[in-house]
N, C-alpha and C positions, 0 to 999 in steps of 0.2 A: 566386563559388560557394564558395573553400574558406572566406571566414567564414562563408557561410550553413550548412555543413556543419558545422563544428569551435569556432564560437566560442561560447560557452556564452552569453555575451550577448546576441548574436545572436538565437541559438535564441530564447529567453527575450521578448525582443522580439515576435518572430514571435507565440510563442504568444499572448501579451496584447494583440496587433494583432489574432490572431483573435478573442477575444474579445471583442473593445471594436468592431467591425464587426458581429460576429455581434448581439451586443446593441439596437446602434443600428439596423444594418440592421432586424434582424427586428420592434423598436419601431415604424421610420419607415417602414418599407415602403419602402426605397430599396436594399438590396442589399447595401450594403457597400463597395462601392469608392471610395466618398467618403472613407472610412476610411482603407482600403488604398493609396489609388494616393500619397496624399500620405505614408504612413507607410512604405511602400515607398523614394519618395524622399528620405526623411532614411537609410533603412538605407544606403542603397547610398551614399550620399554620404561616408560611412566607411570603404567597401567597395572594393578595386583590382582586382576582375569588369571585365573590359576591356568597353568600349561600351553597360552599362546604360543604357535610357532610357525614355522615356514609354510606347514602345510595349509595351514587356517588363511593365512595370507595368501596364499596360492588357490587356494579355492573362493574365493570374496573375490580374489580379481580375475581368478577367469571367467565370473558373472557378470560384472563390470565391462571384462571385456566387449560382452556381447551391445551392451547399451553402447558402446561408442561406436563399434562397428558399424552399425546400420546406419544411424545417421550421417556416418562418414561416408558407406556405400552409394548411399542416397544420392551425395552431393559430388560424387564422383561420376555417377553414370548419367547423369544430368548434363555434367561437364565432358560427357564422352568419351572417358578417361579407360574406361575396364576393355582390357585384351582377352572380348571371348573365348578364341582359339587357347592360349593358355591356361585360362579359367575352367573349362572343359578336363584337363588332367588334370590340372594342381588340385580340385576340390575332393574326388576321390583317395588321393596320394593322401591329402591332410586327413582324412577323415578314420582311414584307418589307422594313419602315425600316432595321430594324437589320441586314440584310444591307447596304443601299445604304449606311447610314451607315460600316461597318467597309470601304467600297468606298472611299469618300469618305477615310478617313482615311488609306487607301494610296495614295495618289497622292501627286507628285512635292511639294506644296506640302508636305505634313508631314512629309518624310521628313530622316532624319536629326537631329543636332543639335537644330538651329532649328527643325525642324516638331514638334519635342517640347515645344518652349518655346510654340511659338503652340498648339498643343494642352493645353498645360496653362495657359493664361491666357485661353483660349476658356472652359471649365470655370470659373474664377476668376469671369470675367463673369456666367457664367451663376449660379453661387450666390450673386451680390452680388443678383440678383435674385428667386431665390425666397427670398431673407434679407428682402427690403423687401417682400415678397407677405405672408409671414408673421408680419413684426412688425407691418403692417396688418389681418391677421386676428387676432393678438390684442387689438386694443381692440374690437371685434365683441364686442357684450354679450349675441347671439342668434345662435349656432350653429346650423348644422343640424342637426336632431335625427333626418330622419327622410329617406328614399329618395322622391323627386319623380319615379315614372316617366314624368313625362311633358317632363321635360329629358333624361332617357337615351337619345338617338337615337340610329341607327345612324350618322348623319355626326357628331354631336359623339364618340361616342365611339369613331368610328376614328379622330377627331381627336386625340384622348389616344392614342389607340395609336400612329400617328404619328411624332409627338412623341417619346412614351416610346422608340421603337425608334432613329431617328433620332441622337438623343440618346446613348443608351446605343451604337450601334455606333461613333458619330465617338469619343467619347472616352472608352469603356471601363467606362461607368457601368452602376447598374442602371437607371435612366431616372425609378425614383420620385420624384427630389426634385423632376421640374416634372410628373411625371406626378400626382401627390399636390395640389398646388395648381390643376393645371389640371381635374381632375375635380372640386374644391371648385366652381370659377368656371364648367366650362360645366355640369357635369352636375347641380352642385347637390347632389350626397354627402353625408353626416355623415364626416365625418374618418375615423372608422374603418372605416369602408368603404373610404372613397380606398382609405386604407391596404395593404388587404387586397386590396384590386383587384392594384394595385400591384405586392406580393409576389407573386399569382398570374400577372401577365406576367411578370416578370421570368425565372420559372422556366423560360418556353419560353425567350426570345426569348434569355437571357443563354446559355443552350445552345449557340443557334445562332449566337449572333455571338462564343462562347467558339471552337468552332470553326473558323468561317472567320479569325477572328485570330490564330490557333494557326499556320495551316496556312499563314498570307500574312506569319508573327513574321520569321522569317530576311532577310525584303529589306530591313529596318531597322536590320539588327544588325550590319552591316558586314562579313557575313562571316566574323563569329569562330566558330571551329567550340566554342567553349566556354560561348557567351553563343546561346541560341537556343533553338526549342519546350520543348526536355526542361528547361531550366535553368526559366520557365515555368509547367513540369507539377511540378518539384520545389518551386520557391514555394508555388504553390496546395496542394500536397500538407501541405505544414510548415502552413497556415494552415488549412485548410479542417475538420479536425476542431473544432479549438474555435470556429471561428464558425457552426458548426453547433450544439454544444451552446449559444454566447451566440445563436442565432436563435430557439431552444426558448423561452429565458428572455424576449430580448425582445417576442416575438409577444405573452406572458402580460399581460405588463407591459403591451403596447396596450390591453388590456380592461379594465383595474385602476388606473393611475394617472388621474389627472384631464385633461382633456383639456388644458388650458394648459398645465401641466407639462408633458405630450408635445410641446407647438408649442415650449415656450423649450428642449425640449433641442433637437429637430429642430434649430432656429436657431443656437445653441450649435454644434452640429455644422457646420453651412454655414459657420461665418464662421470656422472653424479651417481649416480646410478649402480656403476661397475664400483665405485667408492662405500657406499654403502655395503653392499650382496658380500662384498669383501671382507668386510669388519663384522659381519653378521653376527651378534651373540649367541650364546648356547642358549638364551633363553630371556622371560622378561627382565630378571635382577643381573643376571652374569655379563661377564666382558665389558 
């Protein structure tokens, strides 16, 4: 806490993490925590905040989440972008996933230490794989162009919801990065729809599993009455303004850059990403 407080580089950090989330998130439709949780883990790894870990970083950006989302929402349905009729499952589906999955991540298997490391190399796997979903969709020479409603089912798309919720509560994400590719493959979306869909759960469901994580942070923290919720709510707080203003700018940017250029950054981001969750330390001094 006192470098995230007093160190001017620190700060600094913070601010340009929120931006570089806010940015990407609001482009990818994925939240931000892809961002944050690995950019989290290099600060604190400098940092002698006694028992930082996976889960503190996973709760600080599932609050974060929520700031990007909306402004990203914002500038999606503006741009006409959100697929009601899927939006109607997917947000149920998410809602109660990502309660089960922040249930899931609290039990005895992740806790501590070690359950920070298997939580952050579970996430590692999982981007190695929408990394190979996406470098496959771009040699695809025929995009979707256009909303097929007659793949948007109510069981595909609580299926994506799901998923997305599932996902985002086990390990702290917004859930867009497989929610994104998994509405390409069942529902048959143009990309920026996905997208859009996307930022539009993330804003409930990150809410609600922002809070049950908040409220369940302390059983992982060992106790330290210096490292817990408020420590947390002062992260999120240092980040959340400018990955709000970077969500404004990314949303724009979904609608204006060319669609390949969106997928090689998206990818670009997973495989920094997947790099990091990967080498996760045990802790702030270890690994």
């Amino acid at each position: 806490m006192t470098l995230l407080m007093s160190d001017p580089l620190a700060l600094t950090f913070l601010v340009l993490l929120g931006v570089v989330a806010g940015v990407l998130g609001g482009m990818l439709g994925v939240g931000g925590s892809i961002v944050i949780i690995p950019g989290l883990a290099i600060l604190f790894s400098f940092d002698r905040t006694p028992d930082p870990n996976q889960h503190l970083f996973q709760a600080a950006a599932m609050i974060v989440n929520v700031a990007v989302s909306i402004p990203a929402t914002l500038r999606h349905r503006k741009a006409d972008a959100l697929v009601p009729d899927a939006l109607v499952w997917m947000l149920p589906a998410s809602l109660v996933c990502v309660i089960t999955g922040v249930w899931v991540s609290n039990l005895p298997l992740f806790e501590g230490a070690d359950g920070g490391r298997w939580l952050g190399r579970i996430l590692a796997v999982f981007l190695i794989y929408v990394i190979v979903i996406n470098t496959q969709k771009l040699r695809d020479a025929s995009p979707i162009e256009s909303v097929d409603g007659r793949r948007v089912t109510p069981a595909r798309s609580s299926a994506v919801g799901a998923v997305l919720g599932s996902l985002a509560g086990l390990l702290g994400i917004g859930g867009g990065a497989i929610a994104v590719p998994l509405q390409l493959t069942l529902l048959k979306l143009p990309l920026r729809n996905c997208i859009a869909n996307s930022s539009a759960i993330i804003c409930i469901s990150a809410t609600v599993g922002a809070i049950y994580k908040n409220a369940t942070l302390s059983q992982h923290l060992s106790g330290s009455s210096q490292v817990d919720w408020r420590m947390s709510l002062v992260i999120a707080a240092m980040l959340a303004p400018t990955a709000w203003a970077g969500a404004r700018l990314g949303a724009s940017l979904t609608h204006r850059l060319p669609l390949r250029q969106i997928r090689i950054a998206f990818i670009a981001l997973m495989a920094v990403a997947a790099w990091k969750m990967a080498a996760l330390p045990l802790g702030p001094f270890s690994g």
